[in-house]
N, CA, C and O atoms as a GROMACS GRO file, in nm:
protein
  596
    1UNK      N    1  -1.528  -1.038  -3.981
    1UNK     CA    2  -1.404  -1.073  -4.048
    1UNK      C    3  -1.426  -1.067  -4.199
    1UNK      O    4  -1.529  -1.107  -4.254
    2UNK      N    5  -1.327  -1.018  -4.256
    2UNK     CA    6  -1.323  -1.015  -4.424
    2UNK      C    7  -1.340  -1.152  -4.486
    2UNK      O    8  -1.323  -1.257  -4.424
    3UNK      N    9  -1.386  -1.140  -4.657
    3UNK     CA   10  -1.370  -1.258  -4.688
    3UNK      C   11  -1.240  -1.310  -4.715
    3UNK      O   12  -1.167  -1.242  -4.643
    4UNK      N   13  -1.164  -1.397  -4.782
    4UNK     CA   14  -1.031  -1.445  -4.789
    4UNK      C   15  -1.036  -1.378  -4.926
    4UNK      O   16  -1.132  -1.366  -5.002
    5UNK      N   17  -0.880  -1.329  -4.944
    5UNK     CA   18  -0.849  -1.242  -5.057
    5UNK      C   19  -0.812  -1.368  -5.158
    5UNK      O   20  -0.768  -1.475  -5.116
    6UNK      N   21  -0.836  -1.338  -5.296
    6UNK     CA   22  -0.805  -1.477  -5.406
    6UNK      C   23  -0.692  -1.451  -5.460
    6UNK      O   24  -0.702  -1.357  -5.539
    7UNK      N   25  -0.561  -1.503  -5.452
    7UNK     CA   26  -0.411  -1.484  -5.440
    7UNK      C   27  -0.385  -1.452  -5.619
    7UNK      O   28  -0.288  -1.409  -5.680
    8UNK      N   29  -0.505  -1.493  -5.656
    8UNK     CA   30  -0.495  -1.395  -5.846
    8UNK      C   31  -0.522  -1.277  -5.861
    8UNK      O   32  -0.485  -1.214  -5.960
    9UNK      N   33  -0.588  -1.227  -5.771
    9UNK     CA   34  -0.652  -1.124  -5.760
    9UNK      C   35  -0.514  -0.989  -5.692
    9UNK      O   36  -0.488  -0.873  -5.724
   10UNK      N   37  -0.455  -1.090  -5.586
   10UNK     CA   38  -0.333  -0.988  -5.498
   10UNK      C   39  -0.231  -1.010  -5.646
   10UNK      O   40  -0.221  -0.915  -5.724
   11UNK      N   41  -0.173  -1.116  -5.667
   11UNK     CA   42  -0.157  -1.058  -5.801
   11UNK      C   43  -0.115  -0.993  -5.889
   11UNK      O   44  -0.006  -0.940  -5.909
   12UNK      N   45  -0.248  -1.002  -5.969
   12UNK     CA   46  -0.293  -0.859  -6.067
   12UNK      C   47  -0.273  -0.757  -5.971
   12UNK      O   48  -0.157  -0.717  -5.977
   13UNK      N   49  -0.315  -0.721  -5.916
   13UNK     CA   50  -0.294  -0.592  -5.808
   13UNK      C   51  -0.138  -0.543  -5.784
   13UNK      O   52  -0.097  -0.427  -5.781
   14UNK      N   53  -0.069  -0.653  -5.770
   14UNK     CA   54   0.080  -0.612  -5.787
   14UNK      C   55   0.157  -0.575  -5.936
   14UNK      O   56   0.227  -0.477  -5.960
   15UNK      N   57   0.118  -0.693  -6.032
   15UNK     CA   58   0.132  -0.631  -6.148
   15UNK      C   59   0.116  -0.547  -6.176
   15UNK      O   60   0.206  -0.492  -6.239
   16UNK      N   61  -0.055  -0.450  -6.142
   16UNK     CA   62  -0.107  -0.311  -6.186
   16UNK      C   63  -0.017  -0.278  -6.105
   16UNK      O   64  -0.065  -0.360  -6.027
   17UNK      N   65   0.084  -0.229  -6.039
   17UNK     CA   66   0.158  -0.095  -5.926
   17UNK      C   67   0.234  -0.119  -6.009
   17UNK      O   68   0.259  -0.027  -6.087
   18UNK      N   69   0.305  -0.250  -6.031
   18UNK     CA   70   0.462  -0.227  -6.072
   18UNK      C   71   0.437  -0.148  -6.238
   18UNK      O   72   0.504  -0.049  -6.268
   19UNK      N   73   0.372  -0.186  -6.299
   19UNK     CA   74   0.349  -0.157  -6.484
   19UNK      C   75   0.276  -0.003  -6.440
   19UNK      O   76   0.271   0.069  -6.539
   20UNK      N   77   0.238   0.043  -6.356
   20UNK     CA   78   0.132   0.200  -6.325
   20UNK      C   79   0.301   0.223  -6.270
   20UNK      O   80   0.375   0.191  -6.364
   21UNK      N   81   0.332   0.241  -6.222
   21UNK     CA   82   0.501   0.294  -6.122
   21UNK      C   83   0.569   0.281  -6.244
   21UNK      O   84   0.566   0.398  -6.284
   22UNK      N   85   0.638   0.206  -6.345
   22UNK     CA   86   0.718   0.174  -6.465
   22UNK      C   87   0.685   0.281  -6.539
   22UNK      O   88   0.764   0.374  -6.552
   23UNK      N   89   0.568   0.279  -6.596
   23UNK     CA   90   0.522   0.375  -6.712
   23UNK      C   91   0.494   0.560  -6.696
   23UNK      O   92   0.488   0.654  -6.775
   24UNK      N   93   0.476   0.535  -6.490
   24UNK     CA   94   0.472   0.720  -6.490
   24UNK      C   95   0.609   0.735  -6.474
   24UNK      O   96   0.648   0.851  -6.489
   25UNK      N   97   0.718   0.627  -6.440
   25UNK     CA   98   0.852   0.644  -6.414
   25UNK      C   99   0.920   0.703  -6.577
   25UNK      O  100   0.979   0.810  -6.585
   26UNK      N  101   0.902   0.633  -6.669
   26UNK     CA  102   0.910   0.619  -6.826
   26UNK      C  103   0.829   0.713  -6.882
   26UNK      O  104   0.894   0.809  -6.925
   27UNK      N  105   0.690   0.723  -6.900
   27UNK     CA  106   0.667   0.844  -6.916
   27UNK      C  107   0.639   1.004  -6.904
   27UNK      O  108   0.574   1.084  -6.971
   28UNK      N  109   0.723   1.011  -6.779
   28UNK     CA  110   0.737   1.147  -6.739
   28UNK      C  111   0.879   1.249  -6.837
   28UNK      O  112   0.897   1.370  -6.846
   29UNK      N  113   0.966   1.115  -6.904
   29UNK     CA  114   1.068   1.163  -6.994
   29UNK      C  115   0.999   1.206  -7.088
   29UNK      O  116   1.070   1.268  -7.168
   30UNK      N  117   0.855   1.203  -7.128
   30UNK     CA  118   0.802   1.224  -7.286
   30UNK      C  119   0.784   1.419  -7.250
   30UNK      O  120   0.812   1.516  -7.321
   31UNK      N  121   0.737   1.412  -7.139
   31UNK     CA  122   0.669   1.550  -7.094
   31UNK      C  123   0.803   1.630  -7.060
   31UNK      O  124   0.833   1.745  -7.091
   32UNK      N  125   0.886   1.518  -6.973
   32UNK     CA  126   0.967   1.654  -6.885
   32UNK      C  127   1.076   1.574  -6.889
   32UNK      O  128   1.112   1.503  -6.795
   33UNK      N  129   1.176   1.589  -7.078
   33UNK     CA  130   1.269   1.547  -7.102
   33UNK      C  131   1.428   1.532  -7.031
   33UNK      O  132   1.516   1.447  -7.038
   34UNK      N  133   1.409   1.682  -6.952
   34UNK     CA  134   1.545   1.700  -6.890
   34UNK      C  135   1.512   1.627  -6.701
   34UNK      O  136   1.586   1.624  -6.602
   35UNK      N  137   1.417   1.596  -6.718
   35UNK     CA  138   1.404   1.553  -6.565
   35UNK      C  139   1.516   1.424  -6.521
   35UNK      O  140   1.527   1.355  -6.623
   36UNK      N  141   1.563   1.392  -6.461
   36UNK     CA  142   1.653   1.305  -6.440
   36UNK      C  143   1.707   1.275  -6.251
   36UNK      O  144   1.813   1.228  -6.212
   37UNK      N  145   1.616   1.312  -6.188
   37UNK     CA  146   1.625   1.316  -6.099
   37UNK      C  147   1.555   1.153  -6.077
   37UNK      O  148   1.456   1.109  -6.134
   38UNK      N  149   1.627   1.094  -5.991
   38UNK     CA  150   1.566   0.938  -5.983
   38UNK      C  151   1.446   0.937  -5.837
   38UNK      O  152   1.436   1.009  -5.737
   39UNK      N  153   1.396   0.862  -5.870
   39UNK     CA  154   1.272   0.788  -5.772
   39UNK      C  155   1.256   0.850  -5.634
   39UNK      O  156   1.172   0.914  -5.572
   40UNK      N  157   1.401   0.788  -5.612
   40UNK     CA  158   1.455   0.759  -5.490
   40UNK      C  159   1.444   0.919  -5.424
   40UNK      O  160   1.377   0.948  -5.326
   41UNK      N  161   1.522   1.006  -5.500
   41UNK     CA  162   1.565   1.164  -5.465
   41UNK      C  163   1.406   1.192  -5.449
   41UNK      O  164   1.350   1.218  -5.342
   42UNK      N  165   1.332   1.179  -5.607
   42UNK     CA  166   1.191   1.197  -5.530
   42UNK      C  167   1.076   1.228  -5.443
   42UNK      O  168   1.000   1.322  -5.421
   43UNK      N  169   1.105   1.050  -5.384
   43UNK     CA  170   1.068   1.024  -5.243
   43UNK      C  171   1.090   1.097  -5.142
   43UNK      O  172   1.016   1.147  -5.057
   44UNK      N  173   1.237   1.099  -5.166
   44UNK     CA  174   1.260   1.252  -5.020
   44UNK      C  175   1.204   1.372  -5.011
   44UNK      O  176   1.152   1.432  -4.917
   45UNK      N  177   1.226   1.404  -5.152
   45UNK     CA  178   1.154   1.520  -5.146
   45UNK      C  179   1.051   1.527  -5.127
   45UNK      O  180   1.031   1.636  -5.073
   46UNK      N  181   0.919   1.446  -5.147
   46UNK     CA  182   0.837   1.444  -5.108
   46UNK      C  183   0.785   1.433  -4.950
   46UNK      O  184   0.700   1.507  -4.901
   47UNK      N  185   0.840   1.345  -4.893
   47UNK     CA  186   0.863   1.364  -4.716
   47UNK      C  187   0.888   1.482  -4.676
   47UNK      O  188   0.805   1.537  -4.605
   48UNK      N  189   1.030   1.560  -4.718
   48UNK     CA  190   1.054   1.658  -4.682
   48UNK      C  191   0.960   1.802  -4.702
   48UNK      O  192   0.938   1.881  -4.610
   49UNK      N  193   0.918   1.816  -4.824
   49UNK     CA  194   0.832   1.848  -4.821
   49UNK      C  195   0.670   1.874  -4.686
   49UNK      O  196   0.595   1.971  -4.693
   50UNK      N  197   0.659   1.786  -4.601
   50UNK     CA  198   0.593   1.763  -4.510
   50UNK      C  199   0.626   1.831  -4.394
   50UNK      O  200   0.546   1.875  -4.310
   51UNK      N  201   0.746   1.839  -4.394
   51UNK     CA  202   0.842   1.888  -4.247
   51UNK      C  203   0.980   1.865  -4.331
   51UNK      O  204   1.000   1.811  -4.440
   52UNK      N  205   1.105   1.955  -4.200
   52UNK     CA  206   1.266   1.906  -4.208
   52UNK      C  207   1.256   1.820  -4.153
   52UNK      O  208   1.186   1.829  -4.052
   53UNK      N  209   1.316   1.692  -4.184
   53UNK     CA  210   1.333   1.539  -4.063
   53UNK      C  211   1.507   1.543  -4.092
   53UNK      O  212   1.575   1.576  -4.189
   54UNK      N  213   1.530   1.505  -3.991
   54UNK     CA  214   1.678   1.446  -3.953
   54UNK      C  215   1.690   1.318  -4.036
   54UNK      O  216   1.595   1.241  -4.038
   55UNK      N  217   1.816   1.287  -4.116
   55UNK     CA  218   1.848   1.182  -4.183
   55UNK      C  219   1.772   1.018  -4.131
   55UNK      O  220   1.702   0.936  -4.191
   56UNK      N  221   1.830   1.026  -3.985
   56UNK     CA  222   1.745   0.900  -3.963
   56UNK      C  223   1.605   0.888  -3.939
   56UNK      O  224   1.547   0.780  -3.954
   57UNK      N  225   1.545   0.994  -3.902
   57UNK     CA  226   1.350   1.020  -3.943
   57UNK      C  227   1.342   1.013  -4.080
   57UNK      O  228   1.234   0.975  -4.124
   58UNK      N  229   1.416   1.035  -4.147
   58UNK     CA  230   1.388   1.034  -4.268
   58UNK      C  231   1.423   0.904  -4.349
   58UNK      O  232   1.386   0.881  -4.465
   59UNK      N  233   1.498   0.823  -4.272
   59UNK     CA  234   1.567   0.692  -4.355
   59UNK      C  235   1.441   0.633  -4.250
   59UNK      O  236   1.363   0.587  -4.334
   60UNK      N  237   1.386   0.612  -4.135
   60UNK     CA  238   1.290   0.520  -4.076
   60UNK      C  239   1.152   0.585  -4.154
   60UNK      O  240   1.073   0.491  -4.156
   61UNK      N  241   1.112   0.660  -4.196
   61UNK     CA  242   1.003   0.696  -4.306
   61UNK      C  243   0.997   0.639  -4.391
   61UNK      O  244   0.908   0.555  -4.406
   62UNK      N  245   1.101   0.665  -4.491
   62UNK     CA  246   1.135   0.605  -4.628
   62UNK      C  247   1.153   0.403  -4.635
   62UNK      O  248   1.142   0.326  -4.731
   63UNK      N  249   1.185   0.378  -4.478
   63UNK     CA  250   1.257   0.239  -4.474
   63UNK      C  251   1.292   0.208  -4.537
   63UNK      O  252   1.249   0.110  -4.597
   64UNK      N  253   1.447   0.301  -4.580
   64UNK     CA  254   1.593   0.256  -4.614
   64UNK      C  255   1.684   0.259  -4.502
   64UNK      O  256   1.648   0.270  -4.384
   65UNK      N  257   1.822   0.247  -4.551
   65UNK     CA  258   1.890   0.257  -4.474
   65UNK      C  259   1.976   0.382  -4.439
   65UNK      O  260   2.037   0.450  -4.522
   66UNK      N  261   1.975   0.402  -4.323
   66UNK     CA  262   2.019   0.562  -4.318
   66UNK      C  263   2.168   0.597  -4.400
   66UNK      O  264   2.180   0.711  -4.444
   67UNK      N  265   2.266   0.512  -4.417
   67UNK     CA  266   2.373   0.544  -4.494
   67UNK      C  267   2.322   0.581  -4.637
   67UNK      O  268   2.393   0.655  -4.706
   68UNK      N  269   2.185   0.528  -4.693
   68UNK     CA  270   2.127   0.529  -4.802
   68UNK      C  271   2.074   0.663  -4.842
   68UNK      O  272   2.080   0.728  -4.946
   69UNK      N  273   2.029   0.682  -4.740
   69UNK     CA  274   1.985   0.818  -4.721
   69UNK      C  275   2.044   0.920  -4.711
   69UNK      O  276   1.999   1.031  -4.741
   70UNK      N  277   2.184   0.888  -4.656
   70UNK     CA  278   2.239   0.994  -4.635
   70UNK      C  279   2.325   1.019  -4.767
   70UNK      O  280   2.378   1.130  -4.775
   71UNK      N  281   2.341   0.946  -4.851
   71UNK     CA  282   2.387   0.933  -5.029
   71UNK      C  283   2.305   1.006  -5.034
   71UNK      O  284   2.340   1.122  -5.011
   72UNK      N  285   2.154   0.982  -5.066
   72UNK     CA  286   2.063   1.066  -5.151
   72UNK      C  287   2.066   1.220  -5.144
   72UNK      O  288   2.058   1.300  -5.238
   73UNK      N  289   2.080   1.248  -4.988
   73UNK     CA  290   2.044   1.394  -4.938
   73UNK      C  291   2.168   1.419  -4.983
   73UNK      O  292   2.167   1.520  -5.054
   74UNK      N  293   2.293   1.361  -4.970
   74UNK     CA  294   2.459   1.453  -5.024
   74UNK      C  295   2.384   1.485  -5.184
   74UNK      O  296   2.387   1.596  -5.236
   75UNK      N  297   2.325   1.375  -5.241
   75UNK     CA  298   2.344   1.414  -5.373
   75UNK      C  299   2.214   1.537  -5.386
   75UNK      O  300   2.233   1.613  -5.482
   76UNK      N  301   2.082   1.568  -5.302
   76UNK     CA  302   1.997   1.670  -5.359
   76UNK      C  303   2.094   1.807  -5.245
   76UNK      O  304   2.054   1.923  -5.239
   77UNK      N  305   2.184   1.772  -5.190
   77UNK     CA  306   2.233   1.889  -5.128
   77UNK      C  307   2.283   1.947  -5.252
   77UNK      O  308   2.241   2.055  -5.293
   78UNK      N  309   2.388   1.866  -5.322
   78UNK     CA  310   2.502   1.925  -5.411
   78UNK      C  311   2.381   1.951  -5.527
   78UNK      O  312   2.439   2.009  -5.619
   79UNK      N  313   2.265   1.936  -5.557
   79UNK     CA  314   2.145   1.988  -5.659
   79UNK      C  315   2.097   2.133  -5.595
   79UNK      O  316   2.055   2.225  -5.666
   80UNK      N  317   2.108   2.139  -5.485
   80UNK     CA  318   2.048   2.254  -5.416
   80UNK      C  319   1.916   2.240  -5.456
   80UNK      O  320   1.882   2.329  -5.534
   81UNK      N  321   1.818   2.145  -5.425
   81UNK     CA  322   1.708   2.114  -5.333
   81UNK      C  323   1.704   2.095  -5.178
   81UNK      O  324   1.597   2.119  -5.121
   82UNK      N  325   1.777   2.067  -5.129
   82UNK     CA  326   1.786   2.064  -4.984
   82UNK      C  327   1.909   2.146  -4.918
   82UNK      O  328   2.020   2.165  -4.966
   83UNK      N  329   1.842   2.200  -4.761
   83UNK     CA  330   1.961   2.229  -4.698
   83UNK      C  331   2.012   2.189  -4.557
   83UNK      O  332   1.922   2.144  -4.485
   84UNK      N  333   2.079   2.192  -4.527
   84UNK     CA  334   2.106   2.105  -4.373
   84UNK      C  335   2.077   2.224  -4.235
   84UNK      O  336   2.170   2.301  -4.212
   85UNK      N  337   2.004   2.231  -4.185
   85UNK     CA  338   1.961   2.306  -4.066
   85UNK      C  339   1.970   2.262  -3.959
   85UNK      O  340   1.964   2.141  -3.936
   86UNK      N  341   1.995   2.380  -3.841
   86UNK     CA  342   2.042   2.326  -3.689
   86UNK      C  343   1.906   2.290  -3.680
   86UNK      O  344   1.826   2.341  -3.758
   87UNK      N  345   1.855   2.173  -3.558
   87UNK     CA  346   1.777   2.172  -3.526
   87UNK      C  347   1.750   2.230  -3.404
   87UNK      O  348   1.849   2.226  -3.330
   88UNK      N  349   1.640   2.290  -3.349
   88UNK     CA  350   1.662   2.349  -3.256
   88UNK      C  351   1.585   2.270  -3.139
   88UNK      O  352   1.542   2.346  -3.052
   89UNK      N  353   1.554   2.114  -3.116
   89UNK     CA  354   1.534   2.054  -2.990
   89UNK      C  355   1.707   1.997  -2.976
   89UNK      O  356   1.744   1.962  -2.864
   90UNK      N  357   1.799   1.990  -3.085
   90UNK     CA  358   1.957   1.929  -3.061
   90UNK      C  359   2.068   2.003  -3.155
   90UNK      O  360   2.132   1.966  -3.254
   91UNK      N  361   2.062   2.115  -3.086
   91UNK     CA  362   2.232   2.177  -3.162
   91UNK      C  363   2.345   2.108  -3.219
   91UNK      O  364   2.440   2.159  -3.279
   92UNK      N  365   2.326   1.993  -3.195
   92UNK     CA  366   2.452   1.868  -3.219
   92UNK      C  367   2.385   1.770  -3.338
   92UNK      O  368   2.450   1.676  -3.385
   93UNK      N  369   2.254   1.798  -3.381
   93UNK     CA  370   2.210   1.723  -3.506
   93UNK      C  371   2.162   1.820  -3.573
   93UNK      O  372   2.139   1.933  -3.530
   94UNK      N  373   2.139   1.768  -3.710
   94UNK     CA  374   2.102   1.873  -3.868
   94UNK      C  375   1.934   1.790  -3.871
   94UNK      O  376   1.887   1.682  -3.835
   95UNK      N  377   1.880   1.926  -3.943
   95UNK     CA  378   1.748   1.860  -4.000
   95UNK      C  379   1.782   1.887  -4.170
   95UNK      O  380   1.857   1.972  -4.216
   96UNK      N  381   1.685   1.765  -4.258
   96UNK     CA  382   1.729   1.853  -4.368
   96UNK      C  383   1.590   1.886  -4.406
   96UNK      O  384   1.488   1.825  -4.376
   97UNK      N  385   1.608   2.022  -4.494
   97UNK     CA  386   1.475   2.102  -4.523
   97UNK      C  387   1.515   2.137  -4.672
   97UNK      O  388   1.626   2.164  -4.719
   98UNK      N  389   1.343   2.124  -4.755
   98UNK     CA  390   1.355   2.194  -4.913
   98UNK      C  391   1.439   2.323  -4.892
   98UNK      O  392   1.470   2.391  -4.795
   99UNK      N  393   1.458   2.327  -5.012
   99UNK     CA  394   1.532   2.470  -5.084
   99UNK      C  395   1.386   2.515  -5.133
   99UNK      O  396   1.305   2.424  -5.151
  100UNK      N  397   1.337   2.671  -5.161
  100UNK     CA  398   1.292   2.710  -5.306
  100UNK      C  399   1.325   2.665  -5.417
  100UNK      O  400   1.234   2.658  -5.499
  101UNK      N  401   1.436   2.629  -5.452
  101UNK     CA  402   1.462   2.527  -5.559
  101UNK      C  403   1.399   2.403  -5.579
  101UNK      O  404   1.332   2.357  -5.671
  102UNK      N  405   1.444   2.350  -5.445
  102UNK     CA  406   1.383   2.170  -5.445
  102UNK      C  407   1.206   2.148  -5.452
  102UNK      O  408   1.147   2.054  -5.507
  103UNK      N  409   1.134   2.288  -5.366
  103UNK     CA  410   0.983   2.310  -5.390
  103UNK      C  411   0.940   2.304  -5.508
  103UNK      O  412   0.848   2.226  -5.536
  104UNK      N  413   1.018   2.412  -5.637
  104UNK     CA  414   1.019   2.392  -5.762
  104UNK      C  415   0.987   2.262  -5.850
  104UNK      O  416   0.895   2.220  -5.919
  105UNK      N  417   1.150   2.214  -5.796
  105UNK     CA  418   1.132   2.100  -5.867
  105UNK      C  419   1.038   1.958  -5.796
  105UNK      O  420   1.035   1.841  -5.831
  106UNK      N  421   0.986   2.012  -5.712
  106UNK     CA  422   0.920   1.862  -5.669
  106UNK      C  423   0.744   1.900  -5.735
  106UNK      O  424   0.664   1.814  -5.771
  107UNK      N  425   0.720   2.067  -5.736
  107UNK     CA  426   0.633   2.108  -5.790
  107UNK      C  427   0.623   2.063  -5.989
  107UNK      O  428   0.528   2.015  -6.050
  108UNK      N  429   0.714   2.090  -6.023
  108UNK     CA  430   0.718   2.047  -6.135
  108UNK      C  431   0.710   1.890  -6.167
  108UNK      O  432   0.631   1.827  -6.238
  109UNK      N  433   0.784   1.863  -6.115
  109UNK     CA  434   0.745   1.682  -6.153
  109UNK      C  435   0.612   1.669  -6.094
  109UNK      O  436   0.538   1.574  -6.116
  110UNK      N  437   0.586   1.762  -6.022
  110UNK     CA  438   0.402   1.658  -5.977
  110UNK      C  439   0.314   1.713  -6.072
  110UNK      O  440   0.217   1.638  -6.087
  111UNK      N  441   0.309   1.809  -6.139
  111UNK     CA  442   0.245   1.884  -6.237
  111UNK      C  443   0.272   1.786  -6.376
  111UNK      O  444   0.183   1.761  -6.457
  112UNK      N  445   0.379   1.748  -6.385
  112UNK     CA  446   0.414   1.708  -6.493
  112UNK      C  447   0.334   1.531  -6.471
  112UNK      O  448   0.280   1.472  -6.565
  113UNK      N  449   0.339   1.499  -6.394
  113UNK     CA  450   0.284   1.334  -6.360
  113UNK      C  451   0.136   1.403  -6.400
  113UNK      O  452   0.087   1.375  -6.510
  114UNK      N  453   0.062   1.499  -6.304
  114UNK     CA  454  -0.093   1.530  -6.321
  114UNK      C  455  -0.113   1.503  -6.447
  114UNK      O  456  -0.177   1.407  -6.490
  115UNK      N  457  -0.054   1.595  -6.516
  115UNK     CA  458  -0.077   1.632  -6.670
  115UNK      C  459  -0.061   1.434  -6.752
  115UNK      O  460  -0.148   1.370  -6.811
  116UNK      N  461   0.014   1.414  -6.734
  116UNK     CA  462   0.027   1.258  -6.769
  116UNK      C  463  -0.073   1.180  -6.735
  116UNK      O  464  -0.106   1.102  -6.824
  117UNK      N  465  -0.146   1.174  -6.616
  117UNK     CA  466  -0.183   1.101  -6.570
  117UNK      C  467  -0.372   1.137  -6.613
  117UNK      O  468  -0.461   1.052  -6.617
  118UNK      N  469  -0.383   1.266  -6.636
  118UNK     CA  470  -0.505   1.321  -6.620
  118UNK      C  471  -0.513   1.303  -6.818
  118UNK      O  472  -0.622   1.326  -6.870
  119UNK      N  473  -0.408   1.268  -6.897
  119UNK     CA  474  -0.412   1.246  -7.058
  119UNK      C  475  -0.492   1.110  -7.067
  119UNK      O  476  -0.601   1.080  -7.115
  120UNK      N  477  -0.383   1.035  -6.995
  120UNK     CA  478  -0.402   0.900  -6.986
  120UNK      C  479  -0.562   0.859  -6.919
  120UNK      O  480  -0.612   0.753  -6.958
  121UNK      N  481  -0.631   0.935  -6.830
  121UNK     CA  482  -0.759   0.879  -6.771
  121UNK      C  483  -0.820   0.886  -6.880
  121UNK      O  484  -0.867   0.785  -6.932
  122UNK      N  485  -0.832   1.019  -6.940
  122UNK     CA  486  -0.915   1.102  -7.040
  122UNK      C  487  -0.940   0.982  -7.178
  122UNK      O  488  -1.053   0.961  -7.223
  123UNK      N  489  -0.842   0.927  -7.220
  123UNK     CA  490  -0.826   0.831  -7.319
  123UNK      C  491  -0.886   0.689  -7.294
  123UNK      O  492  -0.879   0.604  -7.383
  124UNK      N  493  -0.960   0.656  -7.142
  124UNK     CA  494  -0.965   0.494  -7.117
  124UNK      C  495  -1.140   0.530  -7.172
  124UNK      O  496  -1.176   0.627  -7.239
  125UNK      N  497  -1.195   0.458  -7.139
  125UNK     CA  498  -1.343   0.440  -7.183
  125UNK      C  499  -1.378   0.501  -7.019
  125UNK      O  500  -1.323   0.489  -6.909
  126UNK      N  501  -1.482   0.560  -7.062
  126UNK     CA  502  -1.569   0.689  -6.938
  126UNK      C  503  -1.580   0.575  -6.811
  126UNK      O  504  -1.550   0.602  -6.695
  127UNK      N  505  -1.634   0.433  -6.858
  127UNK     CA  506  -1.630   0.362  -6.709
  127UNK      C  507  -1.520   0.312  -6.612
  127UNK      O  508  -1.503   0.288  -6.493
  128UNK      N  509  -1.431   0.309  -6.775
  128UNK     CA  510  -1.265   0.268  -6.681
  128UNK      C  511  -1.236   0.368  -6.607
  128UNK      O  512  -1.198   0.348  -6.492
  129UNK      N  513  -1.247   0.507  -6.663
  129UNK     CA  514  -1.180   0.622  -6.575
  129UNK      C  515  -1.251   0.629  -6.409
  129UNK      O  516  -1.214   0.621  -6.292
  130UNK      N  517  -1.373   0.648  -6.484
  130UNK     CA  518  -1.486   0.654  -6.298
  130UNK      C  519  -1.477   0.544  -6.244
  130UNK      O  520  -1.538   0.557  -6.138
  131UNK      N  521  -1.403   0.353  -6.257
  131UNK     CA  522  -1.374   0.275  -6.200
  131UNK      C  523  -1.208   0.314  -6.119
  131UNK      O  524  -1.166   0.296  -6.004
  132UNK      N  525  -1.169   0.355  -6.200
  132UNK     CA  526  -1.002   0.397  -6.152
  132UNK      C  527  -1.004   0.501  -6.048
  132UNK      O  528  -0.928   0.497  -5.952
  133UNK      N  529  -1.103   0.608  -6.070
  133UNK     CA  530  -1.114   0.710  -5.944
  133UNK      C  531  -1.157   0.700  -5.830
  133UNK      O  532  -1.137   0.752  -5.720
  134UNK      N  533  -1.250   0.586  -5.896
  134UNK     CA  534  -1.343   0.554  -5.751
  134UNK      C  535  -1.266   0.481  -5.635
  134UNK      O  536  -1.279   0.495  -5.513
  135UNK      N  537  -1.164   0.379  -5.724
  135UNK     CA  538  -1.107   0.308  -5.638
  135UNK      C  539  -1.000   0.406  -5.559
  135UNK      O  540  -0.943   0.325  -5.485
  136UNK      N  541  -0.944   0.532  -5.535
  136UNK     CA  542  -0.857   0.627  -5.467
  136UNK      C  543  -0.892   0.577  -5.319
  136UNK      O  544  -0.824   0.487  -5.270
  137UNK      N  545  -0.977   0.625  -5.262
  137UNK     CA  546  -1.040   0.555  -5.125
  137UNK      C  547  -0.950   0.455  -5.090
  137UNK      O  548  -0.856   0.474  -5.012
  138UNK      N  549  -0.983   0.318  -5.161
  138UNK     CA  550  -0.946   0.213  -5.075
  138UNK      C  551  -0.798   0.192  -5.108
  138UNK      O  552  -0.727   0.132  -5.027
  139UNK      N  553  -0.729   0.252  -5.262
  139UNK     CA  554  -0.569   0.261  -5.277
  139UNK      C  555  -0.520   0.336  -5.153
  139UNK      O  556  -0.429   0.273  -5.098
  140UNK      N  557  -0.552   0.451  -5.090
  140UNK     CA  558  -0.529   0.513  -4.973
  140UNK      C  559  -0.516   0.440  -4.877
  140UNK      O  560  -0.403   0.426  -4.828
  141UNK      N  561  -0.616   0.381  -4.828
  141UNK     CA  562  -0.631   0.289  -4.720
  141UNK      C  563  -0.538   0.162  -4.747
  141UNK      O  564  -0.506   0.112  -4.639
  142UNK      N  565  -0.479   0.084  -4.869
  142UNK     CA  566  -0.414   0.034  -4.876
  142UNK      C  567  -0.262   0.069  -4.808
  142UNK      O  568  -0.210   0.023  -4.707
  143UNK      N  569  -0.219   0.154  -4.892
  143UNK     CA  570  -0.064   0.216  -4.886
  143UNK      C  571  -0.088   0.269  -4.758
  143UNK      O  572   0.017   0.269  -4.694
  144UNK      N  573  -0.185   0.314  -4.692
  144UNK     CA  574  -0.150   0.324  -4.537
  144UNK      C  575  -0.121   0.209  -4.402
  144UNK      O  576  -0.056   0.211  -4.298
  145UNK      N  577  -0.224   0.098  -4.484
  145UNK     CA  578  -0.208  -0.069  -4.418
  145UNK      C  579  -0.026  -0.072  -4.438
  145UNK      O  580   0.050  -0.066  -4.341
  146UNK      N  581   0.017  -0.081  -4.568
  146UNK     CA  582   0.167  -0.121  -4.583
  146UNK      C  583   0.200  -0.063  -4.507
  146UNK      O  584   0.246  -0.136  -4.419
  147UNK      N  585   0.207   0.076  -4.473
  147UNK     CA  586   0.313   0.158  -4.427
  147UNK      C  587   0.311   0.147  -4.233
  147UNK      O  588   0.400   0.194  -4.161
  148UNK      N  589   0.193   0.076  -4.187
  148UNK     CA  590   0.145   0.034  -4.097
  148UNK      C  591   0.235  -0.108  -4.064
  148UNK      O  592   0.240  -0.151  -3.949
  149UNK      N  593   0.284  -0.154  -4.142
  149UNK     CA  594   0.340  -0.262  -4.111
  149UNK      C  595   0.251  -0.400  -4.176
  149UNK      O  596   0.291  -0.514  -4.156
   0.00000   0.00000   0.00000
């Protein structure tokens, strides 16, 4: 059994996501001024990206709510990042799938975060950076615990 986690420690740990999530949210406008696509649209794209999922695979992924979801996808439909496809295990439901467009742009914002993100390591002191990388491993294994329930 683990030792007991020190509730200053969980924390800081939350502080660091929300102020690390705030600032690549905020500074991705310095790099990629016209970007304006929110979080949320994002996220999908990034799932989608993976596979086409049907609105509600895709709202039980994301754990929103599928009416929520189904806002987001109207709004990257009318962007033309996404398109609505028959599925072919149910002729009577849509999957939605990237555009070449939406690949683009989900390619570009991740290029544009790298580039941000790879300025920002470069600038901490050589042990902060190889402390921050090292920890990838167990951030992984984290965000997979959450998503685990």
């Amino acid at each position: 059994m683990s030792e007991p986690i020190d509730p200053a420690e969980v924390r800081r740990l939350t502080d660091a996501v929300t102020r690390l999530r705030r600032a690549l949210r905020s500074s991705i406008r310095t790099e990629y001024p016209w970007e304006s696509l929110p979080m949320a649209q994002v996220e999908l794209l990034q799932t989608l990206a993976l596979e086409p999922l049907r609105v509600g695979e895709l709202a039980a992924r994301q754990r929103l709510a599928p009416n929520t979801v189904s806002g987001l996808v109207g709004k990257l439909l009318e962007s033309g990042f996404v398109v609505r496809q028959a599925d072919p295990g149910d002729r009577r439901t849509a999957r939605i799938a990237l555009t070449d467009a939406g690949e683009r742009q989900l390619a570009d914002w991740q290029r544009a975060h790298e580039r941000r993100l790879a300025a920002a390591l470069a600038r901490l002191a050589p042990e902060d950076s190889k402390a921050v990388l090292n920890a990838l491993d167990g951030l992984e294994h984290l965000a997979a615990a959450l998503n685990e329930g």
